[in-house]
N, C-alpha and C positions, 0 to 999 in steps of 0.2 A: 504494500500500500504506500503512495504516496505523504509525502511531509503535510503537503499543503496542497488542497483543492479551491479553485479559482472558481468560481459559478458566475457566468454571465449569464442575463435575462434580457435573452433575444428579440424578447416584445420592448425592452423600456427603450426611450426614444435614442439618447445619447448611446447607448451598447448597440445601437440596429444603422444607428446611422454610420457610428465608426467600421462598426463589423467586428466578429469575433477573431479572426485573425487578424487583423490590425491592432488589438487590445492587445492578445497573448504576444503577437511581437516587441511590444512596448515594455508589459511585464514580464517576461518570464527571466531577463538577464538579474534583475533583481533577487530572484532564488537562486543564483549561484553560488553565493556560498554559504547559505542554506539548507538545503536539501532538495530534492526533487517536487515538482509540482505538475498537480494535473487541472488540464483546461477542461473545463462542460458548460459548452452553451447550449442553451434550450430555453423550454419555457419555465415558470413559477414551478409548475407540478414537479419537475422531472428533477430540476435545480434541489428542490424539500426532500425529495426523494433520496439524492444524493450524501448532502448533507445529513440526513435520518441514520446513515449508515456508514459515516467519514470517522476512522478514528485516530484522525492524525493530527496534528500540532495545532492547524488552526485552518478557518474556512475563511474565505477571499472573498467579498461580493462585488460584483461588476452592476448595478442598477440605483434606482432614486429609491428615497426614503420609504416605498413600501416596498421595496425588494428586501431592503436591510432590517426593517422589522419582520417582515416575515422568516426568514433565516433564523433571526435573532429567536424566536419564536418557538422555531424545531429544536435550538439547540439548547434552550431553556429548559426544555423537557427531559432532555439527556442527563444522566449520568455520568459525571468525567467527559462533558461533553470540552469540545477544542475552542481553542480562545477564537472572538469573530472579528474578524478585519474590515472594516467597511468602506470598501473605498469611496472616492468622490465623483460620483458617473450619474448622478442627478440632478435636478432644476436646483432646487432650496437644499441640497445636501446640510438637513438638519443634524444630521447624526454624527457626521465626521467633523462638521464645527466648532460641535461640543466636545470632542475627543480633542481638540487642538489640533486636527488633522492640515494639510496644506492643501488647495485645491488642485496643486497637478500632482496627479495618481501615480504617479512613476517616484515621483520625493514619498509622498504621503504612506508609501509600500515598503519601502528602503527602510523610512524608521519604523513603521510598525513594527516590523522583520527583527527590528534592532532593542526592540523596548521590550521592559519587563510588563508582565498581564498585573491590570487593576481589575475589579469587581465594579460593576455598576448595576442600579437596578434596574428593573421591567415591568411592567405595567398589562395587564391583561382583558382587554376591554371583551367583555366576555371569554368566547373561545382566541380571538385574536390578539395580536402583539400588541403592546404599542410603546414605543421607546422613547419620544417626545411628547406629543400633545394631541389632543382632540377640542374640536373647537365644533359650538354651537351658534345659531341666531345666523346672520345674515352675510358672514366671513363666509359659512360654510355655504350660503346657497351659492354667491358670488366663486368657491370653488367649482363647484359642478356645472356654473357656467362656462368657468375656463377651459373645465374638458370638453364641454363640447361644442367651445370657439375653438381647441386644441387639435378633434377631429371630423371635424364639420367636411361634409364631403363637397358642399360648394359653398362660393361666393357668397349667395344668398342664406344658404345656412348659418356661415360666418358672421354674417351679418345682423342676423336674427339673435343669433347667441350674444354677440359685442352688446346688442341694444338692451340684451336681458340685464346682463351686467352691470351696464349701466344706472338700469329702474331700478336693481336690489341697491346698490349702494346709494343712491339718491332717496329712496324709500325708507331703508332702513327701519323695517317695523319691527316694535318686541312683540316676544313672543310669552306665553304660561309655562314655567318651569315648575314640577316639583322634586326637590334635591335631598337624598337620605344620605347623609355625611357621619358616617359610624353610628349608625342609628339615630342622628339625630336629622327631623324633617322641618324642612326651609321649603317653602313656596314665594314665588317673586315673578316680577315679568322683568325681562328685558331681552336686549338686542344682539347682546354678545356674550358665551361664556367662551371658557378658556379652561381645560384639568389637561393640566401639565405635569410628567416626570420629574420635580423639583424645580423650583422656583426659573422666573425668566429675570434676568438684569438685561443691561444694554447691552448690546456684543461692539465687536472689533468690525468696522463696516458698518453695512446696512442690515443685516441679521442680527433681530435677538440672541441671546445666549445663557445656557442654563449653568451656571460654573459651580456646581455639587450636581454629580451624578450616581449618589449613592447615598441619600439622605433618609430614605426610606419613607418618604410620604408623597401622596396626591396633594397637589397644591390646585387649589380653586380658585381662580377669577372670576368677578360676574361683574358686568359693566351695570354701574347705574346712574350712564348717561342713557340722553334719548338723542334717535334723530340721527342725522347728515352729520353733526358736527362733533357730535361724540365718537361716531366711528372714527373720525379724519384725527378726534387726539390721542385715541387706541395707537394709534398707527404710528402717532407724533412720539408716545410714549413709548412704544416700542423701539423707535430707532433713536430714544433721548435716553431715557431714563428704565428702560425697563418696564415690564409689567409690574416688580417688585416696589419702583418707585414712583407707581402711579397713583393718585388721588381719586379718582373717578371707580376706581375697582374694588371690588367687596373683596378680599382674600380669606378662604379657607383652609385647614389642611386634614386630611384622611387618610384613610387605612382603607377604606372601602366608602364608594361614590355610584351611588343610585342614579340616575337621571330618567322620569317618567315625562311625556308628552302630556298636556291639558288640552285636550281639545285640536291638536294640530298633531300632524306626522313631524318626527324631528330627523332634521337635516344636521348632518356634522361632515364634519373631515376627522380620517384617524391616521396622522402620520404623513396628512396632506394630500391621502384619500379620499374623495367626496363618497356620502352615503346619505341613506333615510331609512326611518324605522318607525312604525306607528307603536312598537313594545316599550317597554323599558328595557336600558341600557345599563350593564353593569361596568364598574371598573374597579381593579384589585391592583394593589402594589406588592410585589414581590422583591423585598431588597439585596442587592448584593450577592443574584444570581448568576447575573452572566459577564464573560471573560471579554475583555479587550484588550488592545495596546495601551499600556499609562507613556502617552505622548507626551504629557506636562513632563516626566524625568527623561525622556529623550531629547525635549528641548534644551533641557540642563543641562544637561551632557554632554550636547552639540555645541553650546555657549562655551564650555568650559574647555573642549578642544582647542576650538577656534581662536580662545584666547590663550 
């Protein structure tokens, strides 16, 4: 068996555009000294597959933010399962920002290869992953617009989708929540929530950033603004101050996070996948399950060479 398996997801957009062999060309000098590494592109299925059954050092992912949580997902459920490497081959690559990762995959691989494994937590929004965030109210419908301005087969579908986009975030209606927060039950309306894998500050750029990733709690946002111009300081605060150091946001934090619909289907993103669900929605924090690269002491490292 191989050191290291590389799983590229042949449907995300950046892995189908570049092509599988043009990726494994890139990567593979990287595992030279090393160990041996093996390439499988496919789809989602085949990649879970793979991974279910890898028991070597550590699994590679080639795709966006719900490639890397679903992976994350299979190997959470392992036993002595292999540390995960996420690389950076998505839109919002949330996951590898947080890790300190770099965004060309070819650096970003090199020191993973080279760091010692941290523990960080997971998040289980029912049966599925989630390693970031899940976001409700009018974010998420504004996502499921973008997918499908992202694969609109004509001009005028494109256009159709752009103009939705536009109403949700101009409309901006709240909506009826009720929230069971370790058994304790919160009903509220509004426009936006936010249950994040530890806390959001300002990031480096234009990305939030969550700097504890192993804190062991759901952390709650809920906006209790209204309107057009509350979303636009969501936005302001996220790329200022954080959600952490926002005014406007109700913060909670849990061990387990209800979310029941009022009268309306609920819309969210999980991990920056749009969805809807007329049930209730559950999410579980699981601390200090799964393996990564700790990039923060390879940066150290590399600091300390260089000087």
């Amino acid at each position: 068996m191989s050191d290291y398996l590389v799983l590229i997801n042949s449907k995300s957009g950046r892995a189908k555009e570049l092509g599988a062999e043009a990726i494994e060309a890139d990567l593979r000098p990287a595992f030279a000294s090393h160990g041996d590494a093996r390439f499988l592109s496919g789809a989602f299925t085949e990649l879970a597959e793979a991974a279910q059954g890898f028991g070597g050092k550590a699994v590679v992912t080639v795709g966006g933010d719900g490639t890397i949580g679903g992976i994350a997902g299979v190997l959470q459920k392992r036993q002595q399962a292999p540390m995960l490497i996420p690389l950076p081959y998505g839109t919002a690559n949330l996951v590898p920002l947080d890790l300190d990762m770099p965004l060309d995959a070819d650096v970003a691989l090199k020191r993973s290869l080279a760091a010692p494994p941290r523990k960080i937590d997971l998040v289980r929004m029912g049966e599925r992953a989630m390693l970031h965030s899940a976001l409700f109210g009018t974010f998420a419908e504004m996502a499921e617009d973008r997918e499908e301005l992202r694969h609109a087969p004509t001009f005028g579908d494109a256009l159709g989708a752009a103009t939705t986009m536009i109403e949700h975030f101009l409309s901006a209606q709240s909506d009826a929540y009720r929230f069971t927060l370790d058994g304790e039950v919160i009903e509220t309306e509004t426009s936006a929530v936010f249950i994040v894998n530890g806390p959001v500050w300002a990031g480096k750029g234009v990305a939030p950033r969550r700097n504890k990733l192993d804190g062991g709690k759901l952390i709650v946002y809920v906006s209790q603004q209204r309107g057009l111009l509350g979303l636009m300081q969501h936005i302001l605060d996220g790329l200022t101050v954080g959600l952490e150091g926002s005014d406007d946001l109700q913060r909670y934090e849990a061990d387990e996070v209800l979310v029941e619909p009022m009268g309306k289907e609920l819309h969210y993103t999980l991990d920056g996948e749009p969805g809807t669900s007329r049930e209730a929605i559950s999410f579980t924090i699981h601390p200090r399950c799964l393996t990564v690269p700790d990039l923060r002491k390879a940066e150290v490292a590399q600091g300390e060479q260089a000087g």
